[in-house]
C-alpha positions in Angstrom: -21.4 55.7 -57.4 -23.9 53.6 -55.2 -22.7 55.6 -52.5 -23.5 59.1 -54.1 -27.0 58.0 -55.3 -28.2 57.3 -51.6 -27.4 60.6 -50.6 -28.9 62.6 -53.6 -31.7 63.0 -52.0 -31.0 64.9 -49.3 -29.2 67.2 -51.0 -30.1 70.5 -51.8 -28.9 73.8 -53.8 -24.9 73.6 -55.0 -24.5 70.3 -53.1 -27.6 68.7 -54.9 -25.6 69.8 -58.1 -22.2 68.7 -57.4 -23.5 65.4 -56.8 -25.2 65.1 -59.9 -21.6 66.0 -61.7 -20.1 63.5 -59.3 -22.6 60.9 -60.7 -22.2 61.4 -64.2 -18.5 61.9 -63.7 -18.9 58.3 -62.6 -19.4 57.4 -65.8 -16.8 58.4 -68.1 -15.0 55.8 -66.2 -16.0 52.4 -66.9 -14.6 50.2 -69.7 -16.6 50.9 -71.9 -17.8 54.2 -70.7 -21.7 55.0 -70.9 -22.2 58.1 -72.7 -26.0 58.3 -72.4 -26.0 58.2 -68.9 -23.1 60.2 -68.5 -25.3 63.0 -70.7 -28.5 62.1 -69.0 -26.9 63.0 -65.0 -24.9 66.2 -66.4 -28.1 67.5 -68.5 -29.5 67.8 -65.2 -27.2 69.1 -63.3 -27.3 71.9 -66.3 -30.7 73.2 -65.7 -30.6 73.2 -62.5 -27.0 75.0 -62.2 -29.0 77.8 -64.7 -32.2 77.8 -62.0 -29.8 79.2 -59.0 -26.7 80.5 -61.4 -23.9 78.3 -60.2 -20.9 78.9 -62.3 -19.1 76.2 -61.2 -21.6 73.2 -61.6 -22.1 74.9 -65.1 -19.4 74.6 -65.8 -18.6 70.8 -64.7 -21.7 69.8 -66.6 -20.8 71.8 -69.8 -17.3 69.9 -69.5 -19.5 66.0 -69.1 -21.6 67.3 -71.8 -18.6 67.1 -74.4 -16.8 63.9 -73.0 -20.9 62.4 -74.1 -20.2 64.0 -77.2 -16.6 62.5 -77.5 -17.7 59.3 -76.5 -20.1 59.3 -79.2 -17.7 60.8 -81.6 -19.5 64.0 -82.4 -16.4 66.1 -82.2 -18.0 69.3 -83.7 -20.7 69.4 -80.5 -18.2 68.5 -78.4 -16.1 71.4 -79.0 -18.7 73.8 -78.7 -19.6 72.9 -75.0 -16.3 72.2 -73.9 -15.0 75.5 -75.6 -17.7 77.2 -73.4 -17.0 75.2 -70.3 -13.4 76.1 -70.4 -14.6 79.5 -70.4 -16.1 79.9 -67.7 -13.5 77.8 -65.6 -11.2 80.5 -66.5 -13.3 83.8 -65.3 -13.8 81.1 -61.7 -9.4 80.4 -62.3 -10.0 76.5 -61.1 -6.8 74.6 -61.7 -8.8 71.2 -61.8 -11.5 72.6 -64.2 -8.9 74.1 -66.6 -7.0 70.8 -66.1 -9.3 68.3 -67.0 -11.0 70.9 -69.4 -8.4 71.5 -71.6 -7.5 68.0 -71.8 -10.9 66.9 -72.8 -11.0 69.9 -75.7 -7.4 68.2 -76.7 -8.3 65.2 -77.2 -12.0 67.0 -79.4 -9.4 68.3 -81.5 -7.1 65.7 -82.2 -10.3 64.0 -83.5 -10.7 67.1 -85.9 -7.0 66.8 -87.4 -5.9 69.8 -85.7 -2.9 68.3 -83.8 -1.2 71.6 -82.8 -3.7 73.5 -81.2 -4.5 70.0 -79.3 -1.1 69.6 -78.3 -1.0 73.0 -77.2 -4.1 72.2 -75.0 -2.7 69.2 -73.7 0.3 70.9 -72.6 -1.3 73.2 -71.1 -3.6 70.7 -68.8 -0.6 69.3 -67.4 0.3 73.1 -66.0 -2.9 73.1 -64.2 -2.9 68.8 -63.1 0.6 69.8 -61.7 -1.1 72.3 -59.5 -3.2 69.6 -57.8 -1.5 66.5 -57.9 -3.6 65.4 -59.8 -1.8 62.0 -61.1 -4.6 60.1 -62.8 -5.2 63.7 -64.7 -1.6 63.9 -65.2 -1.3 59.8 -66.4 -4.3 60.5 -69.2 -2.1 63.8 -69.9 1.0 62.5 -70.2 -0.7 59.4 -72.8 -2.6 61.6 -74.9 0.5 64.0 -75.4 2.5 60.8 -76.2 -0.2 59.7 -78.7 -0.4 63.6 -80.6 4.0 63.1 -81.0 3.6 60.1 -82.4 0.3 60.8 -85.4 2.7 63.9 -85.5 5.9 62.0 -86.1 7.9 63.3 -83.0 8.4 59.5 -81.6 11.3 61.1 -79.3 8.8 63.2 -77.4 6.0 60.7 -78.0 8.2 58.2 -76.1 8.8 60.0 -73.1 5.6 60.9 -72.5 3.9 57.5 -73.1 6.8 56.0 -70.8 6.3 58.7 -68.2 2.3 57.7 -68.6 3.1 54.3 -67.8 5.3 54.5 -65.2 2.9 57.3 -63.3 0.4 54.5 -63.6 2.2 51.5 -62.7 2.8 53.6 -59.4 -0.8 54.2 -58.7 -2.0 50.5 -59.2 -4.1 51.8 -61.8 -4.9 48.5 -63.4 -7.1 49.5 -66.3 -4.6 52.4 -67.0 -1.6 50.6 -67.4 -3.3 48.2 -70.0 -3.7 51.5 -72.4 -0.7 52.8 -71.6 1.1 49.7 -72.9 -1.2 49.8 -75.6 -0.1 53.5 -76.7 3.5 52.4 -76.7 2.3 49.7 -78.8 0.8 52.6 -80.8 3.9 54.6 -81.0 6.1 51.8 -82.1 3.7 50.9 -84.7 3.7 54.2 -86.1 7.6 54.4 -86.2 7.3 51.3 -88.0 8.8 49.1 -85.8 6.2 46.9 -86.2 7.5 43.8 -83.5 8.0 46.3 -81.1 4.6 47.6 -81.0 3.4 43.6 -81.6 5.2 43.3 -78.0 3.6 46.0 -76.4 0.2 45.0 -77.2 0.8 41.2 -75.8 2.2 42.9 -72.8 -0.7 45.0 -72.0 -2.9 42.0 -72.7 -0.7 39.8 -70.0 -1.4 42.7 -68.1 -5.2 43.0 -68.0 -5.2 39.2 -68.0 -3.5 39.1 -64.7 -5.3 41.8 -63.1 -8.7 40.4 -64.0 -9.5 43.2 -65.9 -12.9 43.7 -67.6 -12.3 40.4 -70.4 -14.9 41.8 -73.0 -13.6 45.1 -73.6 -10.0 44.3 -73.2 -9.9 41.3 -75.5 -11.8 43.1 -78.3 -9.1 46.3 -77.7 -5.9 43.9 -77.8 -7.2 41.5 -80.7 -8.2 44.1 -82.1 -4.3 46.2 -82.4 -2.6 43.1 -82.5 -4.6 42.3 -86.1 -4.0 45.4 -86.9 -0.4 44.7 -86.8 -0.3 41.2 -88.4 -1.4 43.0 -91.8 0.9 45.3 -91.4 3.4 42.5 -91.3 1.9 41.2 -94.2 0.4 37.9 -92.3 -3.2 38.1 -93.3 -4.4 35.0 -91.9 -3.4 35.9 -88.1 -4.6 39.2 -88.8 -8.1 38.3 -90.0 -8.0 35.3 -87.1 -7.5 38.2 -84.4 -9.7 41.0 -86.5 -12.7 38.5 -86.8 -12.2 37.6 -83.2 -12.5 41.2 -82.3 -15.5 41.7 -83.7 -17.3 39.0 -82.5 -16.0 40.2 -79.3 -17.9 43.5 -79.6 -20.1 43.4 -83.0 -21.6 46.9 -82.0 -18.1 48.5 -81.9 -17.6 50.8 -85.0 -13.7 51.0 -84.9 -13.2 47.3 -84.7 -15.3 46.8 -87.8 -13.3 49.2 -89.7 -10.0 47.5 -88.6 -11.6 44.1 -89.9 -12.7 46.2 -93.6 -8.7 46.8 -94.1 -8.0 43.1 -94.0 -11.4 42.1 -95.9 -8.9 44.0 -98.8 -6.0 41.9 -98.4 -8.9 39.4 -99.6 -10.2 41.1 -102.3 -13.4 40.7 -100.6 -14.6 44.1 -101.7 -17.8 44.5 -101.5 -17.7 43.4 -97.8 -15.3 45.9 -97.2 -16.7 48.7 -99.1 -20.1 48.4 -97.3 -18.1 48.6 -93.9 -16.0 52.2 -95.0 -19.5 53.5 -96.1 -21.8 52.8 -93.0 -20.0 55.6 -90.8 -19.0 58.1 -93.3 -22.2 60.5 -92.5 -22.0 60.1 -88.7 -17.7 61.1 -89.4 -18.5 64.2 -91.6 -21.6 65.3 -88.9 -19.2 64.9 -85.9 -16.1 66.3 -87.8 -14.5 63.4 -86.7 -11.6 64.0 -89.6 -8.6 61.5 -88.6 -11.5 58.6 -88.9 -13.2 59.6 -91.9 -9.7 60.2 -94.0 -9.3 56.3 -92.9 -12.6 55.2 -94.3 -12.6 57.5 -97.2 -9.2 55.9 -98.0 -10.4 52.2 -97.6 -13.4 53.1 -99.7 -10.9 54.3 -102.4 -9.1 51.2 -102.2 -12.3 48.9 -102.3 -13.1 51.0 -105.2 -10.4 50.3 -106.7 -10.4 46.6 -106.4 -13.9 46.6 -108.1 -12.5 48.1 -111.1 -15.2 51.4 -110.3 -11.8 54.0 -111.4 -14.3 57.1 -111.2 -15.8 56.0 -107.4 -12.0 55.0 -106.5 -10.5 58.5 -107.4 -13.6 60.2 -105.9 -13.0 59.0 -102.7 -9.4 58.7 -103.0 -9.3 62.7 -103.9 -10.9 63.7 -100.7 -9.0 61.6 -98.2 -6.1 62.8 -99.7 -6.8 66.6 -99.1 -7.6 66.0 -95.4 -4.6 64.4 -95.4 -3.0 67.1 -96.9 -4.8 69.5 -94.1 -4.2 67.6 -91.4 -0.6 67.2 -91.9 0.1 63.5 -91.0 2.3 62.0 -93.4 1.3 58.5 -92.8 -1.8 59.1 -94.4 -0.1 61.4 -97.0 2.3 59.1 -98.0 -0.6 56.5 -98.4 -2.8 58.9 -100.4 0.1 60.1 -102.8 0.4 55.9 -103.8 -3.0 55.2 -104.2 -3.8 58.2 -106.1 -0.9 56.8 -108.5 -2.2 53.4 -109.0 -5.8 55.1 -109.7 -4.1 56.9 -112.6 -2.0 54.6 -113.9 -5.1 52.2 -114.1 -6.9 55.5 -115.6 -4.3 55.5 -118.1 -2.6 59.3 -116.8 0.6 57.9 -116.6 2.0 61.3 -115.9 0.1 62.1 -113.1 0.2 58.8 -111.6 4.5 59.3 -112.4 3.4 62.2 -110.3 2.6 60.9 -107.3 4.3 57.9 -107.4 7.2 60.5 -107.4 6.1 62.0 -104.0 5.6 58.9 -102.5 8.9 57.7 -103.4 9.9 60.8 -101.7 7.7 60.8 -98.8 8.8 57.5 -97.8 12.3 57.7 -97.5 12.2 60.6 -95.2 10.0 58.9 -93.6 11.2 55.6 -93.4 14.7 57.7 -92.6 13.5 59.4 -89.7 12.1 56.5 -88.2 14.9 54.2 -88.8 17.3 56.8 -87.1 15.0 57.1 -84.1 15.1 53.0 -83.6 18.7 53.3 -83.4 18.9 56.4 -80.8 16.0 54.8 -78.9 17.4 51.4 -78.1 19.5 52.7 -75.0 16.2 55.5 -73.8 14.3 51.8 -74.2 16.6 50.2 -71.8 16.4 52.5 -69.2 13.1 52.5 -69.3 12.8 48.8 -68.8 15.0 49.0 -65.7 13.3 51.4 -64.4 10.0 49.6 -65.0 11.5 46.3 -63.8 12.6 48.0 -60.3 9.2 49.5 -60.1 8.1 45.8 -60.0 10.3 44.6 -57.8 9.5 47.2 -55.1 5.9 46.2 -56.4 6.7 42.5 -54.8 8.5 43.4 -52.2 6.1 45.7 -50.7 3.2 42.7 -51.6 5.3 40.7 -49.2 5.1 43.1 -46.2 1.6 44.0 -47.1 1.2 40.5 -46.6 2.9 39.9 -43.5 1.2 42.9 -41.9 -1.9 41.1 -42.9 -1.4 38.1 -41.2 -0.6 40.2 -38.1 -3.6 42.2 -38.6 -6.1 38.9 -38.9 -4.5 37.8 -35.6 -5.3 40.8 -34.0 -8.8 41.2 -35.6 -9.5 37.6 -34.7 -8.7 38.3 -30.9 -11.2 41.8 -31.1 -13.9 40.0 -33.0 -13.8 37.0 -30.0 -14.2 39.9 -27.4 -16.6 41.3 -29.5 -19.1 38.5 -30.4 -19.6 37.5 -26.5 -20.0 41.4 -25.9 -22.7 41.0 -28.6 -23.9 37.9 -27.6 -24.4 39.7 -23.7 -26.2 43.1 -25.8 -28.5 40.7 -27.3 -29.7 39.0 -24.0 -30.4 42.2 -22.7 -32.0 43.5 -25.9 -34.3 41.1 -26.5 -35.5 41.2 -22.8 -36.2 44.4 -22.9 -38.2 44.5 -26.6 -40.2 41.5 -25.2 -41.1 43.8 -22.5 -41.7 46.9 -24.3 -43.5 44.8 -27.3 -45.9 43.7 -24.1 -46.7 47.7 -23.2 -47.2 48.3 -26.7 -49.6 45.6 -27.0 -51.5 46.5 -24.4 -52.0 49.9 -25.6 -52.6 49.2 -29.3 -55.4 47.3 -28.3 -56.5 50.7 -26.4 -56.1 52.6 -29.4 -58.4 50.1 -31.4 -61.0 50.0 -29.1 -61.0 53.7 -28.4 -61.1 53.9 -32.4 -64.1 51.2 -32.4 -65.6 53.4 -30.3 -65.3 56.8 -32.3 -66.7 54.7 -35.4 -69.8 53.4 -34.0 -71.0 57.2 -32.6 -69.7 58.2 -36.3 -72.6 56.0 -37.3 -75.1 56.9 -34.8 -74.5 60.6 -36.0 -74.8 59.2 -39.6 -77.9 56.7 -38.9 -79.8 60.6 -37.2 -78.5 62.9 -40.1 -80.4 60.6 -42.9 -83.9 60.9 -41.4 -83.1 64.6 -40.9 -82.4 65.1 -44.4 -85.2 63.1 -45.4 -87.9 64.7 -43.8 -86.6 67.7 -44.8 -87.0 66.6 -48.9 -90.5 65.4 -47.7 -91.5 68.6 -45.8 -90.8 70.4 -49.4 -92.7 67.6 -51.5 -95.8 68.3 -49.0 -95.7 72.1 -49.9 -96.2 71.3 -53.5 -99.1 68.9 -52.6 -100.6 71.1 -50.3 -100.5 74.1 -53.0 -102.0 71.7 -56.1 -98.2 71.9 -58.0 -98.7 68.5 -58.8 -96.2 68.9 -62.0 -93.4 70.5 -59.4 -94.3 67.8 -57.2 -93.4 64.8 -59.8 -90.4 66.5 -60.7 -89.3 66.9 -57.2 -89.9 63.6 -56.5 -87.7 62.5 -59.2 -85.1 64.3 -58.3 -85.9 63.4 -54.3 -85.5 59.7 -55.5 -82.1 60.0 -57.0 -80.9 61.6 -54.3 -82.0 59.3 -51.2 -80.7 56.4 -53.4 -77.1 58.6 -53.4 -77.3 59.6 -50.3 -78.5 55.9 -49.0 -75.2 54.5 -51.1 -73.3 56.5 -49.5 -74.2 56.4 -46.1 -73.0 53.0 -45.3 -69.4 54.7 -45.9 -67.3 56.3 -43.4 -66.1 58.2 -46.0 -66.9 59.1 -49.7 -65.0 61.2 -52.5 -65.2 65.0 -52.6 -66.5 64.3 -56.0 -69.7 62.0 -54.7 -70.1 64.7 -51.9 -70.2 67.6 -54.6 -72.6 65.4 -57.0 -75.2 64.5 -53.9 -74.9 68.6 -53.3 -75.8 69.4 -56.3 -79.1 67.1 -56.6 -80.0 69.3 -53.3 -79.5 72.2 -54.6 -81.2 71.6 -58.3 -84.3 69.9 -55.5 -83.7 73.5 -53.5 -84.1 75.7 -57.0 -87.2 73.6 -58.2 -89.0 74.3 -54.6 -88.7 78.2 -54.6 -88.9 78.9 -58.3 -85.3 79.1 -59.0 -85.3 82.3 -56.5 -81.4 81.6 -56.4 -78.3 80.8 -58.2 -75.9 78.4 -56.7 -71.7 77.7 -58.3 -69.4 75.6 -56.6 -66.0 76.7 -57.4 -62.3 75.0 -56.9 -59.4 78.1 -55.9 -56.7 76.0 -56.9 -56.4 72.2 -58.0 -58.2 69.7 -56.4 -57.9 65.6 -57.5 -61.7 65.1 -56.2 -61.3 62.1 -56.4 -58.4 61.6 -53.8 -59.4 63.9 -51.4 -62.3 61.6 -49.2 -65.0 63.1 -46.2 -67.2 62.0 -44.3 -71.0 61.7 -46.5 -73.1 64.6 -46.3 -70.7 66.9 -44.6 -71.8 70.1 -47.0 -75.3 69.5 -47.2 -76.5 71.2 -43.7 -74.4 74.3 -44.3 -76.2 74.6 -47.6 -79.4 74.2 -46.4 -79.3 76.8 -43.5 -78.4 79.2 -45.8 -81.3 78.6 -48.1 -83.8 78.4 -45.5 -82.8 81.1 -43.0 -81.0 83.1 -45.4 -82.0 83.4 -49.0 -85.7 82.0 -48.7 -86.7 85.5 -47.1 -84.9 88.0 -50.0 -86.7 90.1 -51.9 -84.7 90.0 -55.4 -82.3 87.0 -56.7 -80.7 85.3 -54.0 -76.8 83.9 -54.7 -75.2 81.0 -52.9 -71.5 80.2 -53.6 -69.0 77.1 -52.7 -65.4 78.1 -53.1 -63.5 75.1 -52.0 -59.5 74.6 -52.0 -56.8 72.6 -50.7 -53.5 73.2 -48.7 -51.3 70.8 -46.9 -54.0 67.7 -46.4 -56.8 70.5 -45.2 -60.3 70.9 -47.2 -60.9 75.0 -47.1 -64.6 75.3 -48.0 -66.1 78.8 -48.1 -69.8 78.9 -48.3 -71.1 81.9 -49.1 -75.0 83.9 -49.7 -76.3 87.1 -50.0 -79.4 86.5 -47.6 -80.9 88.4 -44.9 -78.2 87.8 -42.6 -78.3 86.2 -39.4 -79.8 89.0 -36.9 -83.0 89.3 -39.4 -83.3 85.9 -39.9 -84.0 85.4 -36.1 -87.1 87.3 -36.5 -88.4 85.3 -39.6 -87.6 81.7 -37.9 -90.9 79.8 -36.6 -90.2 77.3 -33.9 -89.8 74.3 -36.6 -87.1 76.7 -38.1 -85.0 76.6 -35.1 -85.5 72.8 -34.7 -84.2 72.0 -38.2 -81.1 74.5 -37.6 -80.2 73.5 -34.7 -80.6 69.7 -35.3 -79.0 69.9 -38.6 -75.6 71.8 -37.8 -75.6 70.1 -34.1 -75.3 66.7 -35.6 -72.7 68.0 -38.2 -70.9 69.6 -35.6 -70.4 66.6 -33.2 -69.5 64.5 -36.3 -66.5 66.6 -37.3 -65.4 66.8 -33.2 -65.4 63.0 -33.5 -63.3 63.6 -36.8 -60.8 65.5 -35.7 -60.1 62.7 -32.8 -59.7 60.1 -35.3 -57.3 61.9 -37.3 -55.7 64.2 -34.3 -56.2 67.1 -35.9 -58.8 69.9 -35.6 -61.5 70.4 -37.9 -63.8 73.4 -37.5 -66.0 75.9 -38.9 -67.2 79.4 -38.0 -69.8 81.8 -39.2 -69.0 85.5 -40.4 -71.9 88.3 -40.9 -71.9 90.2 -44.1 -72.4 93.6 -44.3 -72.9 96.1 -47.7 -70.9 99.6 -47.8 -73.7 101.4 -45.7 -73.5 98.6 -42.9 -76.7 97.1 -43.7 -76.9 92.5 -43.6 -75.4 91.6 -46.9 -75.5 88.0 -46.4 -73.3 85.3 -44.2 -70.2 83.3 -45.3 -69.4 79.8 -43.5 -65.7 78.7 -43.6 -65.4 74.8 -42.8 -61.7 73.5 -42.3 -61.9 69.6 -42.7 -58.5 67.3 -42.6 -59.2 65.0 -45.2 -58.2 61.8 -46.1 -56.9 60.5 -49.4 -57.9 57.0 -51.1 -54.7 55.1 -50.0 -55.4 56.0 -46.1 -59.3 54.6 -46.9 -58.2 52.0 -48.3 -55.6 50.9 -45.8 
């Protein structure tokens, strides 16, 4: 499982998908299995089988999705998607996936009462298990068809089946296995009534586990559990409530066990305790149609019921158990309805219907009893066989131990002898290793401390090129409050200065950073640009758009990277328009690259030429210079090129329409600035 986990990741497509099944597959196996898990790997597996249209992991996940359901004994649901995962295993004709498939629905169905059409299925998984060899398919075939006989009363057919489980098993050295095949025979016994028998079975499958260090929680809750069960069958109802309470505090959680331990709270005429056990699952059994358990609760229920002296609840629930009894066909139950129906009557005072059913249970249970006294006879010398058979399987078992042993010893000789060769080949590999890392660790040393100097040395120009563009920009902001001086717009001029001050205290902030959020370069921009608007009488309209979806707070530049390109097209390019001038920002983001497209419907750059005045030309060209060194010196401390380029506008009738800037800037995120 650990193993498939570590790989997922590279995976892609239909082997992303079968590894998801192979997960969750994982999962039905474990004493006790997880279901939630098991649901939670082939959910997704699902949708993304349904994304590409692969039939076959479909198909596998459909199949996990109803063991979940079985697990969780929601029978009804797990019909459904195992009904349409068999489906589409058929239209693909995989023998594994109509294997396990049908087995699965089998066992949904046996749930459901309907024993035929599960045996039929389970009959018809072996066909397909056979194909592949499949023996651990084969083994849980084999058992389930065994258990089906025996509900069904067929304990000939049951018993070689559950032997031929069991034996399969014992083969394969499937530990955990074995332990429920022994505890099926136990099953089968105890449903021919041959109640010592099965009491055997179920100390041998716990001798079993115990020897093989099997999984102690869920195996002792399992076996104390079926070997209470058995002791109130014999009628000792101290060792059965010893084993039953022993069970449950085993596994408190576990629903089965708790209705085990109801039955003998009977035996006690502790009724209440009991009844409040039968009731608890009774919606969960009728939502999952989970039939074969509800008829047993509804039938304790009765019997509480009936303890308590409540005749009307008693026959109530007594009624209904006995029809799914009578649906389902097992005659155990039958035969256990027909007399507690009678005692409800006769208690009721309808002596002639409880002569009734007394009648047919008399009936019932000599047939019964018949047949399975005639199959203890005839199965005494199939018994014996078997338990040659199984004894010379152990025997080969031991024998081969000992030459697995012997080869061991031979093998640790030989292994010790290659490790001594190896460990001074190691030892020699080491030497030489260590040598040469000391060496190389010496070169590398020597040219980290390059790198950091060189880096050093990119920072502090960085800062010279910062420490010129401030004063730049400054006098710039000045030069505009001047203008409103000079022209008597003293109420222009405070407002401008308000704005001015916010801005250099920004823009002072944030040059002592190398670099500052896209979100802090926007907001400084935007103070310009408002300043910008306020100085030529709102003779433009700015918007700074984002293409696709930018975290501006993640993506970090150097300060005042936008600011100059902004600026040259307001005073070269929109401050000599006649009309509204329009400046746009479209900005966007693609694989750790900052796209910003700056964009105005100015003069262009050919008639601007002939507006500039020789201050003009000195702001241009010392405002763009100094951004363009800083973003050379950028795209050496990143090692990657960042760039921008001018492109003349033109309307439909080739006249200037305006220029666009396009500035590509690798930027960095707030982990890297951190760091």
């Amino acid at each position: 499982m650990d193993s498939l986990k570590k790989i997922l990741p590279a995976k892609k497509g239909i082997e992303r998908i079968d590894c998801l099944n192979d997960i969750g597959e994982e999962y039905w196996w474990p004493v006790p299995a997880f279901d939630s898990i098991l649901a939670g790997w082939a959910k997704l597996a699902y949708k993304e089988s349904l994304d590409i249209h692969y039939a076959g992991g479909e198909a596998k996940s459909l199949m996990l999705l109803g063991v979940s359901k079985i697990l969780r004994r929601d029978f009804l649901y797990a019909e459904k998607y195992l009904r349409k995962s068999l489906s589409i295993y058929e239209t693909l004709q995989s023998d594994i996936g109509l294997g396990w498939c049908n087995l699965w629905l089998g066992t949904a169905l046996y749930s459901q009462g309907k024993f035929d059409e599960a045996l039929n299925l389970q009959k018809k998984s072996i066909i397909y298990l056979d194909k592949t060899d499949d023996w651990e398919g084969q083994g849980k075939a084999w058992a389930w068809i065994g258990m089906t006989f025996a509900t069904l009363g067929n304990y000939d057919s049951s018993f070689y089946y559950c032997s031929k489980s069991l034996f399969i098993r014992q083969k394969m050295s499937d530990y955990a296995c074995v332990f429920h095949s022994y505890m099926n025979m136990g099953y089968l016994y105890k449903s021919a009534g041959s109640y010592e028998d099965a009491k055997d079975y179920y100390s041998k499958g716990f001798d079993y586990a115990k020897m093989h260090h099997l999984n102690s929680a869920h195996f002792n809750w399992t076996y104390f559990e079926l070997i209470g069960t058995i002791y109130r069958l014999l009628n000792s109802s101290d060792s059965s409530y010893y084993f039953l309470n022993r069970s449950v505090r085993e596994d408190p959680a576990n629903l089965m066990t708790r209705i085990s331990f109801g039955e003998i709270l009977l035996t006690r005429n502790q009724y209440d305790s009991a009844l409040s056990i039968f009731l608890t699952p009774v919606d969960t059994f009728r939502k999952g149609n989970d039939q074969w358990d509800l008829m047993r609760v509804l039938m304790g229920a009765s019997k509480a019921n009936l303890g308590k002296g409540n005749l009307k609840g008693a026959l109530s629930y007594g009624r209904e158990a006995y029809s799914i009894a009578r649906q389902v066909k097992t005659r155990q139950f039958l035969m256990e309805g027909y007399l507690l129906l009678s005692k409800i009557y006769y208690k009721g005072h309808q002596y002639d219907s409880a002569y009734l059913y007394d009648e047919k249970y008399k009936s019932l249970k000599d047939s019964l009893l018949s047949s399975q006294f005639r199959w203890q006879l005839t199965n005494f010398k199939e018994r014996t066989e078997f338990k040659n058979k199984m004894d010379q399987l152990a025997a080969l078992g031991n024998e081969n131990k000992i030459k697995e042993e012997k080869l061991r010893q031979e093998a640790r000789q030989k292994w010790i002898l290659v490790a001594c060769f190896l460990i001074a080949a190691l030892a020699g590999i080491i030497l030489y290793k260590n040598l040469a890392l000391k060496r190389k660790n010496e070169k590398l040393e020597s040219k980290s401390k390059q790198t950091e100097l060189q880096h050093h040395v990119t920072e502090l120009e960085m800062q010279a090129l910062r420490a010129q563009m401030n004063p730049h920009f400054i006098f710039n902001c000045l030069s505009s409050i001047n203008r409103f001086i000079l022209k008597n717009e003293t109420e222009e001029a405070s407002n401008y200065l308000t704005k001015f001050s916010r801005l250099i205290r920004t823009v002072l902030t944030n040059s002592k950073k190398s670099f500052i959020s896209l979100e802090d370069e926007l907001e400084m921009l935007r103070l310009y640009l408002e300043m910008e608007k306020l100085r030529f009488k709102d003779s433009f309209n700015y918007s700074i758009t984002f293409i696709n979806s930018i975290d501006d707070g993640n993506v970090f530049l150097p300060p005042l990277l936008l600011q100059p390109f902004a600026e040259n097209a307001i005073w070269h390019g929109l401050m000599h328009k006649e009309g509204q001038g329009k400046l746009e920002f479209e900005l966007s983001t693609d694989d750790r690259l900052l796209t910003c497209t700056i964009t105005d419907n100015g003069v262009g750059r050919n008639k601007a030429e002939a507006y500039k005045s020789k201050s003009a030309q000195k702001q241009k060209s010392l405002g763009l210079q100094i951004t363009k060194e800083r973003l050379a010196l950028l795209s050496e401390d990143i090692a990657k090129e960042t760039f921008f380029h001018f492109d003349d506008l033109f309307d439909n009738e080739g006249r200037p329409s305006g220029t666009r800037v396009t500035l590509k800037v690798n930027y960095k995120t707030l982990t890297e600035v951190i760091s």
